[in-house]
C-alpha angles and dihedrals in degrees: 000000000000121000114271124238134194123181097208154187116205093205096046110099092202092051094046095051081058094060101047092052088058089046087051089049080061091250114128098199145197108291111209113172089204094191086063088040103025109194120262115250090255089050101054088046090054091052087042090048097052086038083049087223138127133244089251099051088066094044110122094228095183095057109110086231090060091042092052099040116023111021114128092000111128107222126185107239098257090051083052090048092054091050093050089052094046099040096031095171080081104072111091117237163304104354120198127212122182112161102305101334106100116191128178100223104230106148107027092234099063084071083076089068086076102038089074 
């Protein structure tokens, strides 16, 4: 089995529920607090592109940071990709990694399509 990775957040309900399910699988994984070591941009682009997904698609609208600053404003993807890495609270989380299978976590359960 491939390490496990989690890009979490500790206060996050949902991330945490993720994380419980792979303890639960009897995998103890990578733990990253992406808020404290946000991804590089290329590594972010790397996770979107095995999730096919845009940057977009994994912004936290409802956040009041997104409200203030980026609400209504039209970015190209890799714009997108540099906010979420300099304002991180924005991805939305958690994010899974095992080997080269790659799942947003919402909800929590999702997270069991990559434990096999």
């Amino acid at each position: 089995m491939d390490i496990i990775r989690i890009y979490h957040n500790p206060r996050c309900r949902k991330s945490r529920e993720t994380l419980e399910i792979i303890r639960s699988r009897g995998y103890e994984p990578e733990i990253i607090e992406y808020l404290k070591n946000p991804p590089t941009v290329n590594e972010l682009k790397n996770l979107l592109d095995k999730m096919n997904m845009k940057p977009e698609e994994i912004l936290r609208k409802g956040e009041d940071l997104f409200k203030s600053k980026f609400r209504g404003k039209k970015l190209t993807d890799e714009e997108w990709l540099k906010v979420l890495v300099n304002y991180p609270k924005l991805i939305e989380r958690p994010i899974v990694v095992s080997g080269d299978q790659v799942v947003l976590g919402r909800p929590p359960e999702k997270v069991r399509e990559i434990l096999g």
